[in-house]
N, C-alpha and C positions, 0 to 999 in steps of 0.2 A: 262756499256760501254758508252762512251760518242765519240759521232764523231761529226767531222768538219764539217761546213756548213760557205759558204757565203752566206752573206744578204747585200740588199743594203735597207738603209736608209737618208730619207730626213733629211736635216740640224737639221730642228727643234729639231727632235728626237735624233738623235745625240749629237747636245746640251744638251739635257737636261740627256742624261746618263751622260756624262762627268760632268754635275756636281754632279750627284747622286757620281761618282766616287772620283770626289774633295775634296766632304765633307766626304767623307770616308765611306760612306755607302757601298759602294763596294769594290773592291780592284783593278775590273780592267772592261771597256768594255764588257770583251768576260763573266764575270760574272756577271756583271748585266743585260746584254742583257739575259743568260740563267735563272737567276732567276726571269726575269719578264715575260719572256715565260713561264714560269713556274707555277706563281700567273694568269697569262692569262688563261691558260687552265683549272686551277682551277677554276676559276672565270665561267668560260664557260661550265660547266662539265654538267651542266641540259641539255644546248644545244646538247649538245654532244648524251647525253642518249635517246633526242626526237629526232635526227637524227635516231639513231639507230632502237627506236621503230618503227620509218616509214618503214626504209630496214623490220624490220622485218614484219609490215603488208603486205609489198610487194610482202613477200617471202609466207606467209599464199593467201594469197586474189589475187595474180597475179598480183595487180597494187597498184599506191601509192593511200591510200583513200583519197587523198586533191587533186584538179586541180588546178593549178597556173599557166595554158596557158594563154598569154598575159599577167601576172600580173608586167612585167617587161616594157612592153610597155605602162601600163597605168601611172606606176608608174614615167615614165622618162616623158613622156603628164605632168603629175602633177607640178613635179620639173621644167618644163618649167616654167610653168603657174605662177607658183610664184617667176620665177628669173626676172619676168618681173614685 
């Protein structure tokens, strides 16, 4: 079953399906957008499977075994640090 979805995408990205579409690697947009979602998730599937193993420590142990409070504040501190 395949359903409908909008997405909105920046120029660049854009650009560069339409040529993927150009050179005929595709046939159209709406398919090479689903087929690089496609190799993405692929691509990502480890990710995917240590997400899961966390939920499932969670669900064993009652909490995630990693703490990452604050780890988004230190990290945005850093990226400061070096756009300067």
């Amino acid at each position: 079953m395949i359903t409908k979805v909008s997405v909105r995408l920046r120029e660049q990205e854009l650009k560069q399906i339409d040529q993927l579409v150009e050179h005929g690697i595709f046939r159209s947009r709406s398919e090479a957008i689903r087929e690089l979602i496609i190799a993405g998730i692929a691509h990502l599937s480890e990710v995917f499977r240590a997400v899961d193993r966390l939920f499932e420590l969670e669900r064993m142990e009652g909490r995630i075994p990693i703490d990452l409070s604050g780890a988004t504040q230190q990290l945005l501190k850093e990226r400061q640090m070096l756009q300067r």
